[in-house]
C-alpha positions, -999 to 999 in steps of 0.1 A, spaced: 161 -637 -311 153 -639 -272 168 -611 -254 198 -620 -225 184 -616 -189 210 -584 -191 188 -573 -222 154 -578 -203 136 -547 -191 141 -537 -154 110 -535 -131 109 -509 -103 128 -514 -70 103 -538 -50 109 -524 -11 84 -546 3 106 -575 -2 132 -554 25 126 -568 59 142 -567 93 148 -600 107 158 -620 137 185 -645 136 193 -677 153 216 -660 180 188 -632 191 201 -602 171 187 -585 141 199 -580 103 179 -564 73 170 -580 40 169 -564 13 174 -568 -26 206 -560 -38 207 -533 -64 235 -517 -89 248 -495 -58 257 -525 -39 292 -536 -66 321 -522 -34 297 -542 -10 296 -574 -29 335 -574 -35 345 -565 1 318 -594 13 333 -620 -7 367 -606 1 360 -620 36 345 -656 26 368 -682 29 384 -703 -1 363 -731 14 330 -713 10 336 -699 -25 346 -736 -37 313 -748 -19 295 -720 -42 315 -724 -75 326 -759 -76 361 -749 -78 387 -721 -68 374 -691 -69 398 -667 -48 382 -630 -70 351 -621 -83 352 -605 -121 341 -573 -134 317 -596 -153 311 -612 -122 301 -581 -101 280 -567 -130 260 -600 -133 254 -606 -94 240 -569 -89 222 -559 -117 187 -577 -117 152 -574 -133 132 -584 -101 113 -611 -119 135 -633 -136 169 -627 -118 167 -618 -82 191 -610 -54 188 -608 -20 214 -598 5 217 -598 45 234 -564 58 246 -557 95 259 -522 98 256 -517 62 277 -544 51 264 -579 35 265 -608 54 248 -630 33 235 -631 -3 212 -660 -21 201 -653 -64 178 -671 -82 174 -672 -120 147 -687 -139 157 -716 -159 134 -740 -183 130 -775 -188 164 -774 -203 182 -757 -173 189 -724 -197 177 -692 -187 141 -682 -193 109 -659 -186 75 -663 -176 54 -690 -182 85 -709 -166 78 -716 -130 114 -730 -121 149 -714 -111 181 -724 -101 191 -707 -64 224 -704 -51 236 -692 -14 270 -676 0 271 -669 36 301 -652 52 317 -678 74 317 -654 105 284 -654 105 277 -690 95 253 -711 123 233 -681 133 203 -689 106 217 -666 80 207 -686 53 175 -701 66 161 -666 69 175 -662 31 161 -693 17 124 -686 38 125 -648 18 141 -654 -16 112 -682 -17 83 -660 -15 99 -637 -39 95 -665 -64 63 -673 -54 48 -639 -60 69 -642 -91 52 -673 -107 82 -695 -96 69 -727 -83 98 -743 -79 137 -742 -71 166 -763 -85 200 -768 -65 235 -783 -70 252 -788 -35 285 -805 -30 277 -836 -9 307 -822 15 287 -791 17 265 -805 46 256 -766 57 239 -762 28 224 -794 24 211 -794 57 194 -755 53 174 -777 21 168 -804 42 153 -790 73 130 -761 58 101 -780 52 95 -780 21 87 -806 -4 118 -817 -18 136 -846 -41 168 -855 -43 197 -869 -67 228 -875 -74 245 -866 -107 278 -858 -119 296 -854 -87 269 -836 -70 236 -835 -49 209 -821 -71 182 -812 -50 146 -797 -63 123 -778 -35 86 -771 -42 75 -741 -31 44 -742 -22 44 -742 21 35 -763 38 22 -776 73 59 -788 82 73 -760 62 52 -735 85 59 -750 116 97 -752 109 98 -712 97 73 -704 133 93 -728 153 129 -706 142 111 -677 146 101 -685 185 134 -699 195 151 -669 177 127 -640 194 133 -656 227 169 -655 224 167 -620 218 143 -612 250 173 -634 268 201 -615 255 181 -581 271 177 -598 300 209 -621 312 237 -594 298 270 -606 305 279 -565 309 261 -533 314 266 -499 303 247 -470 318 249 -440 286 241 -410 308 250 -414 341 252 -381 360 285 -367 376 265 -361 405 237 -383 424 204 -379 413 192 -381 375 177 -409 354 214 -426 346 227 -424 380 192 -442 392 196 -466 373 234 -472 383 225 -470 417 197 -498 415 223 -520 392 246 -520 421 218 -529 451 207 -560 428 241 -573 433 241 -576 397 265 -604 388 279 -592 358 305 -558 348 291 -521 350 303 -491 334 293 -455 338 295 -437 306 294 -397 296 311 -380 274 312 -351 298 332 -370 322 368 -354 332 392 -370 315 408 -381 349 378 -397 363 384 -436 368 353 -449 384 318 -436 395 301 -457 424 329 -483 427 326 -492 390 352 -479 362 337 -447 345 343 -438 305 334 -408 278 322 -429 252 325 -471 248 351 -472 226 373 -472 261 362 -499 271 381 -529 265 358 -556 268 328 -558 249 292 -546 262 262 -567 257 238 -543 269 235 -510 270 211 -485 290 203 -453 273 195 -417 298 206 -388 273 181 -366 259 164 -378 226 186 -353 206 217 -372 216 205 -405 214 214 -409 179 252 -411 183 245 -431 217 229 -460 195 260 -454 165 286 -457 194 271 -488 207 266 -501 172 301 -498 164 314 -516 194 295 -548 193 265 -541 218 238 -569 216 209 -546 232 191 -513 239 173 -495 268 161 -466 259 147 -444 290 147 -412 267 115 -398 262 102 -376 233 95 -401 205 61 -408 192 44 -397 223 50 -361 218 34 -363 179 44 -366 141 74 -355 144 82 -375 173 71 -407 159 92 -402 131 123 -399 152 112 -430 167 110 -448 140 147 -436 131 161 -449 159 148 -485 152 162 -485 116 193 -476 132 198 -502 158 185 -529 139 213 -516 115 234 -526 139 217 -561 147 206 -547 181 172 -545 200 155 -521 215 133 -521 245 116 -487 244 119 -456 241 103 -440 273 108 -471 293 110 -482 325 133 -503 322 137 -545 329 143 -565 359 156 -602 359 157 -622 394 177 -648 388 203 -655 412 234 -657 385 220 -626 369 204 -607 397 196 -577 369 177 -543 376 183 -518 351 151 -503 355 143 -472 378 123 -493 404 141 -484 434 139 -518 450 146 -549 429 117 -579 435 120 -609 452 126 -640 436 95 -656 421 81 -673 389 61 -646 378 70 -629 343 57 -594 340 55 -571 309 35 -536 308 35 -509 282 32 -485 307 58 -470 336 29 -462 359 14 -490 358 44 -509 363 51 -494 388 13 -499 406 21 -543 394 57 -542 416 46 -529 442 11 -546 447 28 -582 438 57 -569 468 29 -558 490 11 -600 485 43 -615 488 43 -624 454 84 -627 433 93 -620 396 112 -637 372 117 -614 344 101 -577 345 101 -551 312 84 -520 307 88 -515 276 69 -477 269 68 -468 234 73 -508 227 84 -496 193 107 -530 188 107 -552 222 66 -559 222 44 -583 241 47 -607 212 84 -607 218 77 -618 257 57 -646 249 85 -663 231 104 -657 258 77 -666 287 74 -703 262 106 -713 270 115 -701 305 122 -727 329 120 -699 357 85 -688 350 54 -705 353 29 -673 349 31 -644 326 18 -614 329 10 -583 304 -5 -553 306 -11 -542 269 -23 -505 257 -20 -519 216 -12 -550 203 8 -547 171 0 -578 152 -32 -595 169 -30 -624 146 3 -631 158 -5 -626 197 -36 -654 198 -15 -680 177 14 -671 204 -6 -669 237 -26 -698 229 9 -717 225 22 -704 257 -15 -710 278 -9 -745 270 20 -751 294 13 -719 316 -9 -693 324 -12 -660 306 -30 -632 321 -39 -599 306 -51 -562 311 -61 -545 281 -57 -508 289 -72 -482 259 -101 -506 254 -130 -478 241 -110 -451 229 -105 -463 192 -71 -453 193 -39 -463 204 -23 -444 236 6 -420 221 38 -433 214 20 -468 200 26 -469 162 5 -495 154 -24 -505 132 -56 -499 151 -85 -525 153 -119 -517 146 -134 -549 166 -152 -542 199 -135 -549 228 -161 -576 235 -149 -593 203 -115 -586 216 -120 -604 248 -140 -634 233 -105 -642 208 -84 -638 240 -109 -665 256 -106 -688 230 -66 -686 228 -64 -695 262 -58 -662 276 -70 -651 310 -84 -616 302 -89 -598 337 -100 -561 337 -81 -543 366 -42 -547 374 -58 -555 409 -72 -588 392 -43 -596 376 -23 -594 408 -50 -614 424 -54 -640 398 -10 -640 392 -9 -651 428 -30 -679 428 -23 -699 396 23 -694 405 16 -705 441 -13 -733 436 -20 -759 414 -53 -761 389 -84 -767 403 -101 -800 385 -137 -783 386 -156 -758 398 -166 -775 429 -154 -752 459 -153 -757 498 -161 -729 521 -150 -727 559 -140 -707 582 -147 -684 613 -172 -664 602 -206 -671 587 -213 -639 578 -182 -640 559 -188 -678 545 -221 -666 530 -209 -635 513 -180 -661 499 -204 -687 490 -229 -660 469 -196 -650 453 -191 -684 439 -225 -686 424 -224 -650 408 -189 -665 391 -202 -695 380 -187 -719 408 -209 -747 423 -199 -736 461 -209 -766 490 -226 -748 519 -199 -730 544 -186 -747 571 -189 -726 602 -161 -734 626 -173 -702 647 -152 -674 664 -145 -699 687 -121 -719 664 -83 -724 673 -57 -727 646 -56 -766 650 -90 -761 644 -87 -746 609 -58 -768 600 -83 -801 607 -110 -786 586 -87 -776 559 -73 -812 557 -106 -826 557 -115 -805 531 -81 -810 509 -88 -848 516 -127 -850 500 -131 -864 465 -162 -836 460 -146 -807 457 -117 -793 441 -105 -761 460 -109 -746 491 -114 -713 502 -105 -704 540 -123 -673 554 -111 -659 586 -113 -630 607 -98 -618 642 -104 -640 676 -119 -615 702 -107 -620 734 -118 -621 772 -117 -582 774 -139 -579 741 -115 -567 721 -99 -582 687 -64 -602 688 -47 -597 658 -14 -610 663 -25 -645 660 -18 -639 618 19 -665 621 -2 -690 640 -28 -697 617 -7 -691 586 16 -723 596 -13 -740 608 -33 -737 569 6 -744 550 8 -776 575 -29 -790 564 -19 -778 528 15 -796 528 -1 -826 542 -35 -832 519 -37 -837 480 -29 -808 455 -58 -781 455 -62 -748 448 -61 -730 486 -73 -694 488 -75 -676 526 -100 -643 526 -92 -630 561 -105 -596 577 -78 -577 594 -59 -605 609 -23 -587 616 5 -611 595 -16 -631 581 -6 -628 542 29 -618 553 30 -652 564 8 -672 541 34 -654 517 66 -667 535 53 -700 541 87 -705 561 80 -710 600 70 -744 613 67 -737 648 39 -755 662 6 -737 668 2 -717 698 -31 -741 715 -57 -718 720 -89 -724 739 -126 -707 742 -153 -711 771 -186 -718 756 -207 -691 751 -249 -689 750 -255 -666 722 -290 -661 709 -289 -669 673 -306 -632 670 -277 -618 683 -260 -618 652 -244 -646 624 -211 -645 640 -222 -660 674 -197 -680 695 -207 -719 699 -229 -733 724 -206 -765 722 -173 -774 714 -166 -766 676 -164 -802 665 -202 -804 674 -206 -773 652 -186 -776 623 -218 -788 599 -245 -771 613 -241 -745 588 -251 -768 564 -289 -766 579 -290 -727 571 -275 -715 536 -287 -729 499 -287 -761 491 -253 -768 466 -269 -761 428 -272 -795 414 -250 -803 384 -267 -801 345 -281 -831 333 -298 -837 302 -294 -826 270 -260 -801 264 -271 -776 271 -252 -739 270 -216 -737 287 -206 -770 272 -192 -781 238 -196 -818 223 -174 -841 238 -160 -820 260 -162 -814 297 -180 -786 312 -175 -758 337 -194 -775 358 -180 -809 350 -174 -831 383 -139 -843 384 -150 -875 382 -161 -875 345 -132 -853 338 -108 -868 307 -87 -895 327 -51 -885 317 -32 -864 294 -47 -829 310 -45 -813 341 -62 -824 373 -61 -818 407 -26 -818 416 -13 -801 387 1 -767 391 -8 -739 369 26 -747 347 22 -779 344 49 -790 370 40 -823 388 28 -814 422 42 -833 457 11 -846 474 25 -868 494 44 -850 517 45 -857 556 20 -836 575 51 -824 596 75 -822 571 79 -783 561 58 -763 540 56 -774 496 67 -745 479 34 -733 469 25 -703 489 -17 -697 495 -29 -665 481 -44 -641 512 -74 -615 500 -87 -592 518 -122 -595 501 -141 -626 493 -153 -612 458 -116 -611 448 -107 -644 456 -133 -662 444 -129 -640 411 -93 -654 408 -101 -686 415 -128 -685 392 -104 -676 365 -87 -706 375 -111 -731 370 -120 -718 336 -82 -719 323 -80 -755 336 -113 -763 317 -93 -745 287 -64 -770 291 -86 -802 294 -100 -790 263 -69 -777 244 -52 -806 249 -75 -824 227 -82 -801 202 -113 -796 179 -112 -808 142 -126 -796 108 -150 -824 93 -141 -840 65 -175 -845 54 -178 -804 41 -151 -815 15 -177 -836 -1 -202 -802 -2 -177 -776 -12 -166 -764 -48 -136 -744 -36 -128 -738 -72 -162 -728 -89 -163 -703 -55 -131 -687 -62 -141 -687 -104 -170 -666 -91 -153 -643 -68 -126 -636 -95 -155 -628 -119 -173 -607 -99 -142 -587 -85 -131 -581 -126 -162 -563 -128 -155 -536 -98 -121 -518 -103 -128 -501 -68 -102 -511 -46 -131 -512 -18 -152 -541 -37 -184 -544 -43 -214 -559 -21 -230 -588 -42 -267 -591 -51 -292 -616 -34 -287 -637 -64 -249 -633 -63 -247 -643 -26 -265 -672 -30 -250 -688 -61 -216 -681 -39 -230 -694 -3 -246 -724 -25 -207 -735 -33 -204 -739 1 -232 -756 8 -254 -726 22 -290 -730 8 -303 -691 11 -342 -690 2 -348 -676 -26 -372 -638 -26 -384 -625 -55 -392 -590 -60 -429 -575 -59 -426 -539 -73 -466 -540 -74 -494 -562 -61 -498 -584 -97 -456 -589 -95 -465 -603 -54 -495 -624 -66 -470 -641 -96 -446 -648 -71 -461 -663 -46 -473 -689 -73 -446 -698 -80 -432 -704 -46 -463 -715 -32 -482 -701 -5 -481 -695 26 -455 -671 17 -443 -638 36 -442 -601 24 -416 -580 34 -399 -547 29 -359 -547 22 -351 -509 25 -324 -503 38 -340 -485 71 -369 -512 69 -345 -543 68 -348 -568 98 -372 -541 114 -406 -564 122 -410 -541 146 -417 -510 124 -443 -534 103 -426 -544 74 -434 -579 77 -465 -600 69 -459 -634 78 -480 -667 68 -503 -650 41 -522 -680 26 -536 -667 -3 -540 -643 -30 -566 -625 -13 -541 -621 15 -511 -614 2 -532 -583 -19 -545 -571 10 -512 -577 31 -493 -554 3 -516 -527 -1 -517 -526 41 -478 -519 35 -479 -492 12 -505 -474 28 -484 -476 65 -449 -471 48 -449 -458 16 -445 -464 -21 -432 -497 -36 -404 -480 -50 -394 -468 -16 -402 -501 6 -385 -530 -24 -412 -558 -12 -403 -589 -21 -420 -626 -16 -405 -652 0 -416 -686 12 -425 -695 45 -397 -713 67 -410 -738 93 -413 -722 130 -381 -717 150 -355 -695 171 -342 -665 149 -308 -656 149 -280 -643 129 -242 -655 120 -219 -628 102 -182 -633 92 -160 -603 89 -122 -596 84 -103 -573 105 -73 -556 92 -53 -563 121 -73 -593 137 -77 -614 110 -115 -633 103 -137 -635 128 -170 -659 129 -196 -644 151 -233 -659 163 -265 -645 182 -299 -642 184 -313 -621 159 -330 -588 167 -325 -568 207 -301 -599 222 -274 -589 194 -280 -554 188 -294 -541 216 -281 -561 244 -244 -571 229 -255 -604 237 -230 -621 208 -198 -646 204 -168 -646 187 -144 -668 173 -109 -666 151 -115 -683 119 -108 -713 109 -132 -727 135 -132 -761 145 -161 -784 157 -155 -774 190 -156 -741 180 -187 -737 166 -209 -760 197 -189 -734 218 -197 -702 203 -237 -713 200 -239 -720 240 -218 -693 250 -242 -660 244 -261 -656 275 -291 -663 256 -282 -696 248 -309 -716 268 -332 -704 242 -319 -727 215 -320 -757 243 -355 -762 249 -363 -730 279 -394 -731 298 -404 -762 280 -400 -748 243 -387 -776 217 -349 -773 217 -339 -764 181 -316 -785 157 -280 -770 173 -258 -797 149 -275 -781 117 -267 -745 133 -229 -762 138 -228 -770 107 -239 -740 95 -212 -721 109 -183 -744 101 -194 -740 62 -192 -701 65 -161 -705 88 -147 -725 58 -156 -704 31 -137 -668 47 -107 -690 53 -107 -704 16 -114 -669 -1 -101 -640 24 -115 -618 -9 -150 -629 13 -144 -595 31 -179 -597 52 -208 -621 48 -241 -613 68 -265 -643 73 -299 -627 89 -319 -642 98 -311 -682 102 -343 -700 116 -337 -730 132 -362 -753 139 -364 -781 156 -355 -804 126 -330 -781 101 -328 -742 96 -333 -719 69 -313 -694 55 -337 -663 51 -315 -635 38 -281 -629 30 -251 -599 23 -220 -606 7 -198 -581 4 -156 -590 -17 -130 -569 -18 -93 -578 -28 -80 -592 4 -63 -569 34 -26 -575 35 -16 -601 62 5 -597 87 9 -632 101 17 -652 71 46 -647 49 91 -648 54 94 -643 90 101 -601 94 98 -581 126 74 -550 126 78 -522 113 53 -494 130 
């Protein structure tokens, strides 16, 4: 007789299934099986569900649960019968049980793949997500349970419920019998079902960032009695924002006859406040902050700040505490932004928040800013004040134990008030996550990053996260290909931050030069060249040049279809008495924003030299007084005299001549593709003219994607977009640079690369995986095992991957059979380990033609190397003449796979000279990461070599791309070398190496870290 499910063996308390998660409304709640402990839990939950609810759940009144009842619903076997429940301060919430049922609907164990799921959701905290979260959990339970599928009854009045079955994603069917709405859900995800769980999980993470950052109250936990101190800062700077919302002071220290503490109402503790705080800033010392988080907890605060230091920075124990204060808020369904932090800014005139100890709250701007660090958030506020430059949001988030960068890319997605984000990052948590969320958010706005810690190996203290073992090359080339503008200073990202919020995209790479100075245009235009730009020569207006002067040229500039952005140099008049006027900064500032507000939408940049006012006012952009006029007597200057000679005649006679002594403009590539492009897509140095003709941004188009004005009068005041002032020419033709490559990234992300369907026709997916399961069943080592050469290629052979075969030659008669029968020529080579892909050391013999050859070729071998034994020869046949180079795939713990390509031998090894890309790869891809390695022109045809077969080598790399995404137990895969020829390649050798797959971070129930 078949046992009862109470009758069934219990399996161990699975913990892995608990997860913290975010709900609909922005705050937290923890999943977590429900286990015998939980019986006065489930009672007092249902206590509190309405009559309504429970009929919904039991088809009819249902006002008490039964002894019988409460035993059943919390004592499970975590296989067959499984309960989950959502807590808030220790109390459920939420609860959703499955049991496995057969064909028959009775209850049943494994091989049956089906069970019947059921959902109660306390009606307080109905229409946050509650049970979307449930159903997106209790479903990989099953999965990883052998359930394949779910069965439902819903009462068609119960359109909650329904519609929680409806909109997950899932494959689903539907009927109607005996009163009610039987649904069935297969479990299996998919593309919709994905999107749906990634789309909740953005909305609800931003809403939680918002919550932090539009409060509707404020509580300061720590304010001094007297002035000075962290919490009285921070009070202080509340007030001078004019923030918009209530303040309170709170210490429990207080007397008990103090009212108010800087105009606002002063407490001991929050329970005496009568209203409810939405966000709460913490200043106590670490040891207090315990009962700081339960007090807020237990009166309904939404949000954390945590300025206290001495968490993970200060060691073991340290990070431990840290991670105790996490549980504890997210206990309480609250975030945390810290601990150690700065604190977080928000501009926005009906907030107007700055609970952060910047002493001075930023303009208004459309700039979002996040940094990891205090200092250097500091050093980003007051270098974006110094240009002129507004915020929309800023957090510093220190230990970014909760709140991370992640978090502020949801956020950035959806903000109407910011158009670029910005992030300085010391660790990233969950890399996979980060490139699937910046290269959502580059694809309506910029995203700029400086990745502090790059070459230490480690993460800075305080950051509790997995470390990555990539290079920070590899590192940088992801970040490329998700959009991201990866800059290396905070100067940069300053400098580039203030171009793309104030000016629109550039089109192409084609850049105007004029100004003053042609000393100054030249160093500009070499810039340009060393950045990749295609730079026309300068335009010299000379010293000579009046405002009205550099408004014309600017407009005639804006106004011609061969270049798409300008770059004004400038640098102080000198007057009659030889000495330079630099108060002329106002008057050439509303002479550029005139010629800007009246040509078509390009990127401006000024680099000026010491002109007084002049980026105060290019930042202001407010005065339209007219020009002062300003006029020059001619002056006879030998042209030895120096490059910055006054004119001979007026300076419309002068305005080209410079044209007659700097470079001619580089022409544009033709021929072939050839390295910096990708098939069917335009290049960096793609004229605008054969740029796609719609659906990506042009000229015109601002950074986020707003439709630019370029119409507007030439009187009419100022657009809103405010030119960028450098004070060095390398620094704005580097931001502008960065420019013109994110643009090129848009063009190209908005018609994204494909897989082709024609590898389905190649690949045997399942006799791969038969193989991989084989092979891992005989290696119990958790590491895996590296395959042999005959191994790797019966598994690369699934795929497509022809490896030549090698046999081995332990002694000259064993060489002589096997180049028989592979046919000569053949080539002999040693495979030791500190001999492999060494030609150098003279392990190779290459094109031996006979046996005669090949004996004297191996005994040449041992005699400079050593014994057989020691060098492995082996015999393989000769591959037709070509370019060598070498394609790996690797998985990385934190990063995910990761396709890389070079040239074999010192390009790759010695010189770093590789790319990267995230796996899966796409067409586009794989033509992009073979032209991007610096010695790409190798593989097109340089110094009049036959370009080699590049769509074989494509191909090539989308097979292997293929085969780590199909079998992530494909830990690394070596192919060195790959000849290509002009006509095919060939696979010479090949490392495999399986291991049971590294635990994924990105896929999986939606769950916020835990460090």
């Amino acid at each position: 007789m078949e046992p009862t499910p109470e009758q069934r063996p219990h399996h161990a308390y699975p913990d892995h299934w608990e997860a913290d998660v975010v709900l609909r409304d922005g705050g937290t709640a923890r999943i977590r099986p429900i286990t015998t402990d939980d019986a006065e839990r489930l009672v007092s939950f249902y206590e509190q569900v309405s009559d309504e609810s429970k009929y919904y759940r039991f088809f009819a009144p249902y006002p008490r649960l039964s002894d019988r009842d409460v035993h059943r619903f919390t004592h499970h076997d975590y296989v067959d019968r499984v309960g989950l429940a959502v807590t808030i301060g220790g109390e459920f919430i939420g609860t959703v049980r499955y049991d496995r049922i057969d064909d028959t609907g009775r209850p049943a164990s494994a091989p049956a793949d089906e069970a019947e799921v059921a959902f109660l959701v306390q009606d307080a905290h109905q229409g946050r997500g509650v049970a979307s979260a449930l159903l997106e959990h209790i479903a990989a339970v099953a999965r990883e349970r052998g359930i394949r599928r779910f069965a439902a009854e819903v009462l068609p009045a119960n359109n909650k419920m329904i519609k929680v079955f409806r909109d997950g994603g899932y494959t689903q069917r539907r009927s109607f019998e005996d009163g009610s709405v039987h649904l069935t859900l297969d479990l299996e995800p998919t593309e919709k079902s994905l999107a749906v769980q990634r789309g909740r999980e953005q909305r609800a993470e931003a809403r939680s960032v918002q919550r932090l950052l539009a409060p509707g109250s404020v509580a300061v936990i720590g304010t001094g009695r007297t002035p000075g101190g962290v919490g009285r800062t921070v009070l202080r700077n509340l007030l001078a924002a004019g923030y918009t919302g209530r303040t309170y002071a709170v210490n429990r220290a207080f007397d008990e006859g103090l009212a108010t503490l800087d105009g606002v109402p002063a407490h001991r503790s929050l329970g005496e406040i009568d209203e409810q705080v939405d966000l709460a800033v913490i200043a106590v010392p670490a040891h207090r902050v315990p009962e700081a988080v339960a007090d807020c907890g237990e009166h309904g605060v939404q949000g954390l700040v945590v300025l206290s230091a001495g968490y993970a920075e200060r060691g073991a124990e340290g990070r431990e505490l840290q991670r105790e204060l996490v549980r504890q808020a997210r206990s309480y369904g609250m975030r945390i932004i810290g601990p150690n932090a700065f604190g977080i800014i928000n501009t926005a005139e009906t907030v107007r928040l700055n609970a952060s100890l910047a002493p001075e709250s930023p303009a208004r701007g459309r700039i979002g800013l996040f940094t990891q660090s205090g200092a250097i958030g500091i050093a980003l506020l007051s270098g974006l004040h110094r240009r002129g430059a507004g915020l929309s949001s800023f957090i510093s988030a220190g230990n970014r134990a909760d709140v991370s960068g992640n978090d502020f890319l949801q956020y950035s997605f959806e903000d109407p008030d910011t158009d670029v984000a910005l992030l300085y990052l010391e660790s990233l948590g969950n890399p996979r996550k980060f490139t699937r969320l910046a290269r959502r958010t580059a694809a309506v706005k910029p995203v700029v990053v400086v990745k502090g810690a790059r070459h230490s190996g480690t993460n800075p203290p305080g950051h509790a996260v997995p470390v990555s073992r990539i290079p920070d090359t590899t590192v940088s080339a992801l970040m490329r290909q998700a959009g991201v503008i990866r800059v290396d200073t905070v100067t940069e990202m300053v400098d580039a931050g203030i171009l793309l919020a104030g000016q629109p995209l550039p089109a192409g790479p084609r850049v105007a030069i004029l100004g003053n100075s042609e000393s100054l245009g030249l160093l500009t235009y070499d810039a340009c060249l060393a950045e990749g730009l295609r730079p026309r020569p300068p335009v010299d207006l000379t010293t000579a040049a009046s405002p009205q002067d550099f408004r014309d040229a600017l407009a005639e500039a804006l106004a011609d279809g061969t270049c798409d952005a300008v770059i004004v140099t400038a640098i102080p008049w000198v007057g009659e008495n030889g000495e330079a006027e630099t108060g002329d900064g106002q008057v050439l500032a509303e002479a550029l924003t005139k010629a800007v507000a009246g040509g078509s939408a390009k990127p401006v940049a000024v680099v000026h030299v010491e002109i007084g006012g002049l980026a105060e006012a290019l930042a202001a952009a407010s005065s339209t007084a007219a020009p002062r006029p300003r006029t020059a007597a001619p002056r006879t200057v030998s042209p030895e005299a120096g490059a910055d000679r006054a004119a001979t005649t007026a300076p419309e006679a002068t305005k080209d001549r410079a044209g007659t002594t700097t470079p001619a403009t580089p022409a544009a590539r033709t021929g072939p593709t050839a390295p910096g492009t990708a098939t069917a897509t335009p290049a960096l140095g793609t004229p605008a003219s054969e740029a796609p003709a719609s659906g990506t941004p042009t000229s015109g188009t601002p950074a986020s994607g707003t439709p630019a004005d370029a119409t507007a009068d030439p009187e009419a005041p100022p657009r809103p977009g405010r030119i960028p002032a450098y004070p060095a020419a390398e620094r704005a033709v580097r931001a502008l640079a960065e420019a013109v490559k994110y643009a090129q990234w848009r063009r190209q992300a908005a018609v994204p690369g494909k897989i082709p369907e024609f590898l389905d026709d190649t690949i045997d997916e399942a006799g791969a995986a038969a193989l991989i399961e084989a092979q891992l069943a005989t290696a119990p080592d958790p590491r895996g095992r590296p395959l042999t050469h005959d191994e790797a290629r019966e598994l690369l052979g699934r795929y497509g991957i022809d490896v030549r075969p090698t046999l081995p030659a332990p002694d000259p008669e064993a060489a002589v059979a096997a180049a028989a029968r592979l046919g000569y020529p053949v080539a002999l080579k040693t495979t030791a380990p500190h001999l492999r892909h060494r030609a150098d050391l003279g392990g190779v013999r290459l094109d031996v033609a006979d046996e005669e050859a090949l004996r004297r070729a191996y005994g040449e071998l041992t005699d400079l190397l050593g014994k057989p034994a020691e060098l492995l020869p082996v015999v393989q046949a000769m591959a037709p003449r070509g370019v060598d180079t070498v394609v790996r795939a690797s998985i990385d713990a934190a990063a995910g796979a990761i396709l890389s390509f070079g040239l074999a031998g010192a390009p790759s090894e010695l010189l770093g000279d590789t790319a990267h890309r995230l796996v899966p790869a796409t067409d586009r891809d794989a033509a992009e990461l073979i032209r991007s390695i610096r010695a790409a022109p190798v593989l097109f045809g340089w110094r009049g070599s036959a370009p080699v077969d590049t769509a074989a080598l494509e191909e090539l790399l989308l097979r292997l791309s293929r085969l780590v995404d199909d079998h992530p137990e494909v830990v690394s895969v070596a192919l060195e070398p790959v000849v290509v020829a002009p006509q095919g390649l060939t696979v010479l050798g090949a490392s495999v190496r399986l291991a049971p797959p590294p635990a994924r971070s990105d896929v999986g129930p939606r769950r916020l870290p835990n460090y």
